[in-house]
C-alpha positions as CSV (number, residue, x, y, z in Angstrom):
1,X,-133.6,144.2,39.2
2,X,-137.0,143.9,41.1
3,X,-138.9,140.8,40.1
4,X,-142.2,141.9,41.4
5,X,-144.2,144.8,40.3
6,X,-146.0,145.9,37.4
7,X,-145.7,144.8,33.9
8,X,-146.5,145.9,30.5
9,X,-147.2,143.0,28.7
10,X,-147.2,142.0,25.1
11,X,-147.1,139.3,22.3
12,X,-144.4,138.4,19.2
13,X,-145.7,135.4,17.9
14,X,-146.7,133.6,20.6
15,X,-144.0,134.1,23.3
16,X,-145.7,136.4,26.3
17,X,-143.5,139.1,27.3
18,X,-143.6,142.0,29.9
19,X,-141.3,145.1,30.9
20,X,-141.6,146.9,33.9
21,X,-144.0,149.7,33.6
22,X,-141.0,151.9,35.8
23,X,-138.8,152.2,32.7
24,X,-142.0,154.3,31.6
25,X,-144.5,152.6,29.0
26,X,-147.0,153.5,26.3
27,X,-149.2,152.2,24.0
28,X,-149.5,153.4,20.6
29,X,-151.3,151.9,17.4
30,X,-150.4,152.9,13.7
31,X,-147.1,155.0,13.9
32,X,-145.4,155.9,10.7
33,X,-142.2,154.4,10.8
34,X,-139.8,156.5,8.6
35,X,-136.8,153.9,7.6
36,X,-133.3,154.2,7.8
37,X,-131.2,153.3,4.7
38,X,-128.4,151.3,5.9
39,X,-129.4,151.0,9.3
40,X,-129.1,148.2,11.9
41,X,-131.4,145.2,10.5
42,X,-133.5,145.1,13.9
43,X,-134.2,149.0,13.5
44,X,-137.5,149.5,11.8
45,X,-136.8,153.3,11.3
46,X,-137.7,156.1,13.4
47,X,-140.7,158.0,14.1
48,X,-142.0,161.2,15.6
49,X,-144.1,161.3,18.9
50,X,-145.1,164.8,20.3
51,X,-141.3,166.0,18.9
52,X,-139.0,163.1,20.5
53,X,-137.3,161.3,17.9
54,X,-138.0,157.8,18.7
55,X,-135.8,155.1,17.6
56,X,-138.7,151.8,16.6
57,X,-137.1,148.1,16.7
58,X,-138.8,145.4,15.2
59,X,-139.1,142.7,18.0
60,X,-139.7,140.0,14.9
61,X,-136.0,140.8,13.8
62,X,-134.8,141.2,17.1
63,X,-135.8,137.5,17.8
64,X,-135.1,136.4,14.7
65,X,-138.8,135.7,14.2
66,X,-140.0,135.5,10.7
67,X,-141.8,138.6,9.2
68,X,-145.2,139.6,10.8
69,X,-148.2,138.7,8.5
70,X,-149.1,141.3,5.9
71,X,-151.7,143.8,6.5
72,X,-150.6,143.7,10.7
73,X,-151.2,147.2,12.8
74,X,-147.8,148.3,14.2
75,X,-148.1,148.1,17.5
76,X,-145.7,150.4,19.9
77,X,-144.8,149.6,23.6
78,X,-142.3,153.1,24.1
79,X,-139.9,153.0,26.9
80,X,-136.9,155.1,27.7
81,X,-133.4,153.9,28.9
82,X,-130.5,156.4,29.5
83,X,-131.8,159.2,28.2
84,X,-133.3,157.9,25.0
85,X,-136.4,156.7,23.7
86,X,-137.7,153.8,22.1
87,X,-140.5,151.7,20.6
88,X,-140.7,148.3,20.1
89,X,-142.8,147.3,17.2
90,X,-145.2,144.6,18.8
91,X,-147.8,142.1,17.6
92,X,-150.7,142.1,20.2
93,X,-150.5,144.5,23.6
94,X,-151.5,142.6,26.4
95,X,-152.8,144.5,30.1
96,X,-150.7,145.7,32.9
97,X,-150.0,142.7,34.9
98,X,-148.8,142.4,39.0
99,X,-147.0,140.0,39.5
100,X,-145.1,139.0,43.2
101,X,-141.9,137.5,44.0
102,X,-143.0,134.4,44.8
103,X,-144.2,133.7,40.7
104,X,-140.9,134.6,39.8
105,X,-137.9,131.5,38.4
106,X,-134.8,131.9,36.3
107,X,-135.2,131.5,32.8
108,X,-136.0,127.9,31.1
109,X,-133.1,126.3,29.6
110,X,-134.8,125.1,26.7
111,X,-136.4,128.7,25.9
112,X,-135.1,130.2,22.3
113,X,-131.7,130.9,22.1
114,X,-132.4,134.5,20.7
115,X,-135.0,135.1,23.0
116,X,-133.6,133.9,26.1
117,X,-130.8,136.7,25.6
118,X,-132.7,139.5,27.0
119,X,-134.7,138.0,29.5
120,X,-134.1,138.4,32.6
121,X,-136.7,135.4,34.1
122,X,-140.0,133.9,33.9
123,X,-143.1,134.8,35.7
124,X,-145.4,131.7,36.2
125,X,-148.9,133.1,35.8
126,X,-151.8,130.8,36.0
127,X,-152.1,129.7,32.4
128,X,-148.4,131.1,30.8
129,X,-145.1,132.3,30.9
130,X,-144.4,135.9,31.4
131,X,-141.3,136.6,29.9
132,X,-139.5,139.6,31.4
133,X,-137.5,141.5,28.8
134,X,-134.6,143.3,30.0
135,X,-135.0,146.4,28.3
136,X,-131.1,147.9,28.1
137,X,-130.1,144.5,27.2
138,X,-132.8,144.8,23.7
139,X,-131.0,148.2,22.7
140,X,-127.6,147.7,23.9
141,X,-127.6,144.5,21.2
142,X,-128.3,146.5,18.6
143,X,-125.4,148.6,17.0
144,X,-127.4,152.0,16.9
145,X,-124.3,154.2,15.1
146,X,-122.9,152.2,11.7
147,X,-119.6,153.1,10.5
């Protein structure tokens, strides 16, 4: 993976995380998430954007974060990996954020057990920690077909 480049960044609670912009983000506000009875815990439900069926995972449950506030706007960071594609369900969006090779350390020992699963490393900004999400590692965690 290529640590520098250009990151989509976001908040859950208030860990700062970013995914590389190549694996082809968006920003969407307000989707109607249609459940799925049965389904995966960390799979809010799925949702419609201009005829893709999109497959939206509640970053909360995904880091075992408790539920966000009542009354919270969805937010939707979508990215695609092999061949399918997905939203995670987000508290804040941050900006696109360049960040260079030389910012770039392995991930803190004493970071969250469930967060520090899918990240990849940390990119020491000026005033935080820019968490890089691996992206495949998020979906591939999550058991997508139940039996």
């Amino acid at each position: 993976m290529n640590r520098a480049g250009s990151y989509a960044t976001f908040y859950v609670g208030n860990l700062f995380f970013g995914i590389p912009i190549a694996v082809g983000v968006e920003v969407t506000m307000g989707q109607e998430v249609t459940p799925v009875p049965l389904g995966p815990k960390e799979v809010a439900g799925f949702f419609n954007l201009r005829g893709h069926i999109v497959t939206a995972i509640d970053m909360r449950t995904r880091l075992n974060m408790s539920v966000a506030p009542a009354g919270t706007d969805a937010l939707s960071i979508f990215f695609q990996d092999q061949d399918h594609l997905f939203a995670l369900l987000v508290d804040r969006v941050g900006d696109f954020t360049e960040v260079t090779e030389q910012t770039f350390e392995e991930t803190p020992s004493n970071l969250d057990p469930n967060a520090r699963e899918l990240i990849v490393g940390v990119h020491k900004l000026a005033d935080k920690l820019l968490l890089v999400l691996d992206t495949h590692k998020i979906v591939s965690g999550i058991d997508l077909v139940q039996s």
